[in-house]
C-alpha positions in Angstrom: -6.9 -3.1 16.4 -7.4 -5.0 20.0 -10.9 -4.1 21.3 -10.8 -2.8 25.2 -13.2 -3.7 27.3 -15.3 -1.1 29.5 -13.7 -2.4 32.6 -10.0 -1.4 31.2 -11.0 2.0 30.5 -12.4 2.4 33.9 -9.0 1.2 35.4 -7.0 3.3 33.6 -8.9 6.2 33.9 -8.8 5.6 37.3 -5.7 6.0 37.5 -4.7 8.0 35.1 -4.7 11.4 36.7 -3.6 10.3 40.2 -0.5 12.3 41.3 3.0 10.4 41.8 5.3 10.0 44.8 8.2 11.4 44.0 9.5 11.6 47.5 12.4 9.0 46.7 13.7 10.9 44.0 12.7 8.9 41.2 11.6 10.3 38.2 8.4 8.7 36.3 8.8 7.1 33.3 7.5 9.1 30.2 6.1 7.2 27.9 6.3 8.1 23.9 4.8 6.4 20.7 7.5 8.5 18.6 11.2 8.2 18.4 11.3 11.9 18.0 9.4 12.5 21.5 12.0 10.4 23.0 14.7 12.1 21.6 13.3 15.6 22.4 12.5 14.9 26.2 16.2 13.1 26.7 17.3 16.1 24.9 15.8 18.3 27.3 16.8 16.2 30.4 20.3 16.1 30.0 20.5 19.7 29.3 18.8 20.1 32.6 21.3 18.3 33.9 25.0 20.0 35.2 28.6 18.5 34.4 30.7 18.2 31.0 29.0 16.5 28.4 31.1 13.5 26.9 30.2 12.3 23.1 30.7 8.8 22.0 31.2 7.8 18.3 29.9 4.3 17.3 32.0 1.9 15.9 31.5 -0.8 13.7 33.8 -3.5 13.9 31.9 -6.8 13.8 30.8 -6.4 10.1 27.4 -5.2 10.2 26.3 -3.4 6.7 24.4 -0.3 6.9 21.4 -1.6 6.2 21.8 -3.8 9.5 23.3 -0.6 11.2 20.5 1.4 10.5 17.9 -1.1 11.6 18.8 -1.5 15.3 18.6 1.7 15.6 21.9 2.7 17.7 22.8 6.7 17.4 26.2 7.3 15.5 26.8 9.9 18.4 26.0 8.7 22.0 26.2 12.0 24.4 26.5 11.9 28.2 26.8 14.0 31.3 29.7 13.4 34.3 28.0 14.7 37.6 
């Protein structure tokens, strides 16, 4: 465990609440500590979104094992949304 100082807590609390400018159009960036978060909030995102959806298989063609596979962490099934 990394020790915070007094000063970084004041910083970020600071901050932390403070609205964003989302005049541009730009999204923030949510952050998540679990893959499953991630997963749920994309989820929810693209279904937000409209258009046909377009799934991708994976493909392994360079030899990899599944233990190697499984470690980078790549989907088998990539989906996407055409605007």
């Amino acid at each position: 465990m990394g020790i915070v100082s007094n000063d970084s807590v004041s910083a970020i609390n600071a901050t932390a609440h403070r609205p964003f400018n989302t005049n541009d159009g730009i999204k923030p960036t949510i952050m998540h500590c679990k893959r499953d978060d991630v997963k749920a909030t994309n989820k929810k995102e693209l279904d937000a979104l409209n258009g046909e959806t377009i799934t991708y298989a994976a493909v392994n063609d360079n030899g990899l094992t599944d233990t190697e596979i499984t470690a980078c962490g790549a989907p088998d099934l990539l989906t996407l949304k055409v605007q």
